[in-house]
Biotite code that builds the C-alpha atoms (Angstrom):
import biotite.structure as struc

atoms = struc.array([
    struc.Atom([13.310, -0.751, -14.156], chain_id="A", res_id=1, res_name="UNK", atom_name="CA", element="C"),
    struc.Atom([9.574, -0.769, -13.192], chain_id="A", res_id=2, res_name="UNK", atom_name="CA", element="C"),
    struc.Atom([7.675, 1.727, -14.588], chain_id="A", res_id=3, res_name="UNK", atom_name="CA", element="C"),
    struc.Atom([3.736, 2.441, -13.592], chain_id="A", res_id=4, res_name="UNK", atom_name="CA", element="C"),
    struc.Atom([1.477, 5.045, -15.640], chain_id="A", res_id=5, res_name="UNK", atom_name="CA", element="C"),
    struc.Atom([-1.552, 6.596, -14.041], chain_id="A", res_id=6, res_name="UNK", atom_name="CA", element="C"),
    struc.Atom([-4.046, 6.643, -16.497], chain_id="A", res_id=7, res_name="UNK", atom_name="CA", element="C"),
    struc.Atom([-7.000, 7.595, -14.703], chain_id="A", res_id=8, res_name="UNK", atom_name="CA", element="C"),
    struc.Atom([-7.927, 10.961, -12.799], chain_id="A", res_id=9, res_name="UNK", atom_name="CA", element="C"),
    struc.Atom([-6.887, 9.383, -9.282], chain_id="A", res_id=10, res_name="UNK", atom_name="CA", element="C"),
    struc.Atom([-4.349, 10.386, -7.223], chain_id="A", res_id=11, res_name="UNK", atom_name="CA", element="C"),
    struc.Atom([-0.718, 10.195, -8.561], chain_id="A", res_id=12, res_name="UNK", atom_name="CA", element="C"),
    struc.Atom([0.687, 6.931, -7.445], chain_id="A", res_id=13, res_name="UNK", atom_name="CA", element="C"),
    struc.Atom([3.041, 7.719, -5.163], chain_id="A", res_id=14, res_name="UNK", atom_name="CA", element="C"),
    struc.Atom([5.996, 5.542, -4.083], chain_id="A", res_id=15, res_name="UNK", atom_name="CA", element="C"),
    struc.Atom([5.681, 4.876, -0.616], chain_id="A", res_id=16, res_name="UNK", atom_name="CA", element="C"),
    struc.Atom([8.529, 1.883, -0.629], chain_id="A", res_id=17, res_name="UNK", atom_name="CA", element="C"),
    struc.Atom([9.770, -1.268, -2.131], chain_id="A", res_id=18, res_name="UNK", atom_name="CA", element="C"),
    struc.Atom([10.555, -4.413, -0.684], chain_id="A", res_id=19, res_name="UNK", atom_name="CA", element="C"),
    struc.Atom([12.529, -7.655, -2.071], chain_id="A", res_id=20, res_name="UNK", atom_name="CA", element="C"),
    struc.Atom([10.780, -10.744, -1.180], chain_id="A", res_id=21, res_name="UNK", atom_name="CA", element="C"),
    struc.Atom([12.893, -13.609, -2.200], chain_id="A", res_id=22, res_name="UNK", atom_name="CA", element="C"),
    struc.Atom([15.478, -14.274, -4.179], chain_id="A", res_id=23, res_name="UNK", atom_name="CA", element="C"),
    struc.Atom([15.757, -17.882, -6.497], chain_id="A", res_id=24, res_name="UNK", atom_name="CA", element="C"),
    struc.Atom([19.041, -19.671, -7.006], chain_id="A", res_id=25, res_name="UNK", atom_name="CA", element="C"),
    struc.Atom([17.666, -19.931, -10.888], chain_id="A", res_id=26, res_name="UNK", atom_name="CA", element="C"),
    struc.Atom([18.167, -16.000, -11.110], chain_id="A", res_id=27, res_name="UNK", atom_name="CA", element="C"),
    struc.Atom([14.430, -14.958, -10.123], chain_id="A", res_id=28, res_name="UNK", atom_name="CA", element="C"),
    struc.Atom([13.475, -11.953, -7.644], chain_id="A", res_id=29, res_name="UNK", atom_name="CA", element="C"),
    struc.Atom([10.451, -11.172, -6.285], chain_id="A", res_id=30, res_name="UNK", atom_name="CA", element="C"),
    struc.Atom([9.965, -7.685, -5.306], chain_id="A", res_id=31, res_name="UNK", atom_name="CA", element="C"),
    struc.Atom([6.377, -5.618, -3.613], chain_id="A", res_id=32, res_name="UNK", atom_name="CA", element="C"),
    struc.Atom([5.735, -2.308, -4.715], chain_id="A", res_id=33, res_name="UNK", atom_name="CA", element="C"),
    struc.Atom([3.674, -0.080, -2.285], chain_id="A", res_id=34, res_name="UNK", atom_name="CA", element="C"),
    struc.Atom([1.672, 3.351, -4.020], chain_id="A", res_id=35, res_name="UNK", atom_name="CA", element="C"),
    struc.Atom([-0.951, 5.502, -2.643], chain_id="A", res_id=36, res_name="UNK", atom_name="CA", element="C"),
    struc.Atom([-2.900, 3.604, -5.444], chain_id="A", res_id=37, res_name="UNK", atom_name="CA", element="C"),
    struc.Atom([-2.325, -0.481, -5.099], chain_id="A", res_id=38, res_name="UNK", atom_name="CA", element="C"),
    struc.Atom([0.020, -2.719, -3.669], chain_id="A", res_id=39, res_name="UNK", atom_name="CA", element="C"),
    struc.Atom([2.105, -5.353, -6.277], chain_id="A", res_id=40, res_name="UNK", atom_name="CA", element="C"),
    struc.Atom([4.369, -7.848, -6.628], chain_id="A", res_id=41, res_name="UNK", atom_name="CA", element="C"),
    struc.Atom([6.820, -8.528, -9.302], chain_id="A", res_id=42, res_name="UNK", atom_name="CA", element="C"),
    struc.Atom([8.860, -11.088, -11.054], chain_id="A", res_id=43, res_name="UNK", atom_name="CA", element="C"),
    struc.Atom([12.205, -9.822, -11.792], chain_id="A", res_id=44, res_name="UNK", atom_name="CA", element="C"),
    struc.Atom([15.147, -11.588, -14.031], chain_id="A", res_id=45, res_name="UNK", atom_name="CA", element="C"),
    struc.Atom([18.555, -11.453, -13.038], chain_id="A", res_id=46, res_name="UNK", atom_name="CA", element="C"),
    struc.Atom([19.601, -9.880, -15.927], chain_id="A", res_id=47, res_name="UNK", atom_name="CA", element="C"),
    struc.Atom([17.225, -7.733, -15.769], chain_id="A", res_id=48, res_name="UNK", atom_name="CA", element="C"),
    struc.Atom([15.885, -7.348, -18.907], chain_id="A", res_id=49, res_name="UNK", atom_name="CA", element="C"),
    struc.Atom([12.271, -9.240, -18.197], chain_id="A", res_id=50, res_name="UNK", atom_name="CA", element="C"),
    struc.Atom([9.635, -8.036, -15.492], chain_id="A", res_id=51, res_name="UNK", atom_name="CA", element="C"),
    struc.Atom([6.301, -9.868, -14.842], chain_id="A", res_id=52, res_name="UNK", atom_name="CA", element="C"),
    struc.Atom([3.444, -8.137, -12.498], chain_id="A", res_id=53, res_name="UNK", atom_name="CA", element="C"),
    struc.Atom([2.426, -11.142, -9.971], chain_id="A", res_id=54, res_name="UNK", atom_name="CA", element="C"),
    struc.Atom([-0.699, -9.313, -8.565], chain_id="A", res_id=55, res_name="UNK", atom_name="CA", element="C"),
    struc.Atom([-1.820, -6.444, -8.144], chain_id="A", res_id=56, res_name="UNK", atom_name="CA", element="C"),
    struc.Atom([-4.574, -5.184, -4.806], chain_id="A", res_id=57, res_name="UNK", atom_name="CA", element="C"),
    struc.Atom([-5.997, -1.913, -5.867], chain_id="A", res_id=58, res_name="UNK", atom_name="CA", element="C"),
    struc.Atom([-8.409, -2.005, -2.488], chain_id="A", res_id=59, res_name="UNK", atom_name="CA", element="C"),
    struc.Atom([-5.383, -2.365, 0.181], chain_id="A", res_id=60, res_name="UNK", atom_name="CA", element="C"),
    struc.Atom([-5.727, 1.660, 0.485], chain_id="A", res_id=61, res_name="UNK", atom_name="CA", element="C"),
    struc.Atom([-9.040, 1.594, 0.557], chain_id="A", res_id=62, res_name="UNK", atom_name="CA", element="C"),
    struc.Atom([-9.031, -1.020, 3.635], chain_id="A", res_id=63, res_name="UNK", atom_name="CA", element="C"),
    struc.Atom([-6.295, 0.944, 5.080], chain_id="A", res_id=64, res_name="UNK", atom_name="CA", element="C"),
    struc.Atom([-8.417, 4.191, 5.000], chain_id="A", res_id=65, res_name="UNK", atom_name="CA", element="C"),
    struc.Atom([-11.599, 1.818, 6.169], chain_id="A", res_id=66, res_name="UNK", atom_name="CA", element="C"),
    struc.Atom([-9.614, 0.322, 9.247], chain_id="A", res_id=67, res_name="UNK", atom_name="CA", element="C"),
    struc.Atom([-8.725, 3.904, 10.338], chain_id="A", res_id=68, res_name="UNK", atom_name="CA", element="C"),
    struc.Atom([-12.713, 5.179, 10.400], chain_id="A", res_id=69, res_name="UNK", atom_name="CA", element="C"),
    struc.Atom([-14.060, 2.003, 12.009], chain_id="A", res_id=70, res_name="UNK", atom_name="CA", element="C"),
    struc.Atom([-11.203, 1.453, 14.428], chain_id="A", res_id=71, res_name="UNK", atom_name="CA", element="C"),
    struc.Atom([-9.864, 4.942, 15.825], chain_id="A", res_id=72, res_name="UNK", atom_name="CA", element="C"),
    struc.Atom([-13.622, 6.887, 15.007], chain_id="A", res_id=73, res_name="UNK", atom_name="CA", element="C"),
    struc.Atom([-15.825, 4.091, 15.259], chain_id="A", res_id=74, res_name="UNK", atom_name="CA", element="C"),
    struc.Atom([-17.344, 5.367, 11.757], chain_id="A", res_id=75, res_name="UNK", atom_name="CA", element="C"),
    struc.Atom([-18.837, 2.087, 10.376], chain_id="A", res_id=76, res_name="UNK", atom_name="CA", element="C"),
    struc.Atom([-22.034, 3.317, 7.760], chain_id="A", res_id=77, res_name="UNK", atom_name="CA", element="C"),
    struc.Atom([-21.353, 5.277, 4.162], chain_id="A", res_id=78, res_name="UNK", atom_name="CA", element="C"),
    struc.Atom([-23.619, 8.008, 5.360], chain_id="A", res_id=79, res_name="UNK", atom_name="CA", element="C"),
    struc.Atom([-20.624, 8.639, 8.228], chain_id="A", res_id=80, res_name="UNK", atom_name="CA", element="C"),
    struc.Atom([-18.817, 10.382, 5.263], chain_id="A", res_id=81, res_name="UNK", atom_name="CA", element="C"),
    struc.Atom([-16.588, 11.892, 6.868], chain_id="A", res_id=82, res_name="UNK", atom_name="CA", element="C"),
    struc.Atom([-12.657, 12.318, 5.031], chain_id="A", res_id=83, res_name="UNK", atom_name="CA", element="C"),
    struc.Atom([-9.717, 11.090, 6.546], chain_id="A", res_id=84, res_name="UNK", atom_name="CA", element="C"),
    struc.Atom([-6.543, 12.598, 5.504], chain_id="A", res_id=85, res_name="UNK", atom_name="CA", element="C"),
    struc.Atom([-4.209, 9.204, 5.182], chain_id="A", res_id=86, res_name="UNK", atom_name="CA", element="C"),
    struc.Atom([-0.565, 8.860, 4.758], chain_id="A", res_id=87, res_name="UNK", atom_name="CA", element="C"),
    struc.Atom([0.889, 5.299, 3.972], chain_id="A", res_id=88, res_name="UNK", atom_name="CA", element="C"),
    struc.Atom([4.442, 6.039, 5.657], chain_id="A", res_id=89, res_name="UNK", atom_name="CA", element="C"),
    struc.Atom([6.512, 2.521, 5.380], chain_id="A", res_id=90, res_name="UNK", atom_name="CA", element="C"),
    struc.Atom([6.189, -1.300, 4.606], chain_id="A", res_id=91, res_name="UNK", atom_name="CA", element="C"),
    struc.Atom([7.964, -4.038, 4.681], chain_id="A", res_id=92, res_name="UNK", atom_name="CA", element="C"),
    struc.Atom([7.915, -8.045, 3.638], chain_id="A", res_id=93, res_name="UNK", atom_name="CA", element="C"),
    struc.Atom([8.020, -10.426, 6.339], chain_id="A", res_id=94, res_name="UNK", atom_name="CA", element="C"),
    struc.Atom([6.962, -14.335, 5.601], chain_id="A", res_id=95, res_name="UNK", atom_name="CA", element="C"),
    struc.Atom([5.146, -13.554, 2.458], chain_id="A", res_id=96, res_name="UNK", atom_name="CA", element="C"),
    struc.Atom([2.751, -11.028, 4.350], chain_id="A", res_id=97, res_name="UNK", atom_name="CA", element="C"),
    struc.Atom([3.324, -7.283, 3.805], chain_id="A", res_id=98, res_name="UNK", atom_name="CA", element="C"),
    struc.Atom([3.246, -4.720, 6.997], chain_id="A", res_id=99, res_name="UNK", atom_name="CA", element="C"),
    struc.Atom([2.247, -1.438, 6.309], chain_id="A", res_id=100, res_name="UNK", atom_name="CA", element="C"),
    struc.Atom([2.639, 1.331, 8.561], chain_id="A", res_id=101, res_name="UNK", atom_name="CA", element="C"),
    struc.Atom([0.080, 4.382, 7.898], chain_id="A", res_id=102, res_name="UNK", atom_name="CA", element="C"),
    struc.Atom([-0.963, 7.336, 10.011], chain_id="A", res_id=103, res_name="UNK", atom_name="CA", element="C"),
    struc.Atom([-4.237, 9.242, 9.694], chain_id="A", res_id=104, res_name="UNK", atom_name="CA", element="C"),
    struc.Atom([-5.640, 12.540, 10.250], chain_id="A", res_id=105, res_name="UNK", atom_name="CA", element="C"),
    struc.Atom([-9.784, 13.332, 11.029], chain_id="A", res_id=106, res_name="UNK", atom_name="CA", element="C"),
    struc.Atom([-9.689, 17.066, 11.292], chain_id="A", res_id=107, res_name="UNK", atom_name="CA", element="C"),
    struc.Atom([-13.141, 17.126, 12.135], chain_id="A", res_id=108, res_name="UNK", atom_name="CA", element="C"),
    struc.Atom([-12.539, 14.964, 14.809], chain_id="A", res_id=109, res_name="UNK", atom_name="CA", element="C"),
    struc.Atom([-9.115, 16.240, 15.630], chain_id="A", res_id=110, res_name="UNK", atom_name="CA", element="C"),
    struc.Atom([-6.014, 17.668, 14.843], chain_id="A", res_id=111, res_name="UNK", atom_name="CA", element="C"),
    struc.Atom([-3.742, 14.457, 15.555], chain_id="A", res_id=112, res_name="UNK", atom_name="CA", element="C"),
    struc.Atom([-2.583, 12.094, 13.772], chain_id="A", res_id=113, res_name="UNK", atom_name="CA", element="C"),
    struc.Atom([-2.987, 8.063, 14.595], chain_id="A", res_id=114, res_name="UNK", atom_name="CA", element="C"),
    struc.Atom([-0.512, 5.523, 13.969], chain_id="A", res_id=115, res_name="UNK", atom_name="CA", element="C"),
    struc.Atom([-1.625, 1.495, 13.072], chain_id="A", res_id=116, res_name="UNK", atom_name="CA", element="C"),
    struc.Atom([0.320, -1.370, 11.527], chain_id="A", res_id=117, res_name="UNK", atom_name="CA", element="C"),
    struc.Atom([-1.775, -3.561, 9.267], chain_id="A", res_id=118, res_name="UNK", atom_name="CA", element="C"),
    struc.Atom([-1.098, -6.802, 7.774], chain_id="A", res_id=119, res_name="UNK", atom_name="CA", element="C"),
    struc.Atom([-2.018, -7.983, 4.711], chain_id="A", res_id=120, res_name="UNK", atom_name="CA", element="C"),
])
């Protein structure tokens, strides 16, 4: 069982999804972990009874959010501080590069919401 504690005064971390990445024939799994905080990969025994975190990105939301101003509102300077409302909605693990599937809301801008795939 994977467990994550949010220390800190952020946002609660979310599960959004997670994805297995490969299996070994010596018993090892590799498994992603998507949050509205980071993205990580894990090291899993087969009997379950050890777990080793791989990496963790801790700025993959923050690009995500990024992406959305500069791409679909062409927001590209800190003093364009204008807050996106984002929602990380699905991933998945394909040739050791995660997809992520988010949609975003600029209510100042308008009351839609965008759709992108990113790749990291």
């Amino acid at each position: 069982m994977l467990i994550e504690m949010n220390t800190g005064s952020d946002k609660d971390p979310l599960l959004v999804g997670m994805c297995c990445e490969r299996n070994s024939p010596e018993g090892e799994t590799v498994v992603a972990v998507l949050s509205y905080r980071s993205i990580q990969r894990w090291s899993l025994s087969n009997k379950g009874n050890t777990e080793h975190l791989l990496h963790e990105d801790e700025e993959v939301v923050r690009r995500i959010r990024e992406e959305f101003k500069q791409k679909f509102w062409n927001l590209r300077t800190p003093a364009d501080n204008v807050e996106i409302e984002l929602h990380l909605l699905d991933f998945h693990i394909v040739d050791d590069k995660a997809y992520i599937l988010a949609g975003a809301v600029n209510a100042a801008h308008a009351p839609q919401m965008c759709y992108a795939v990113g790749k990291y």
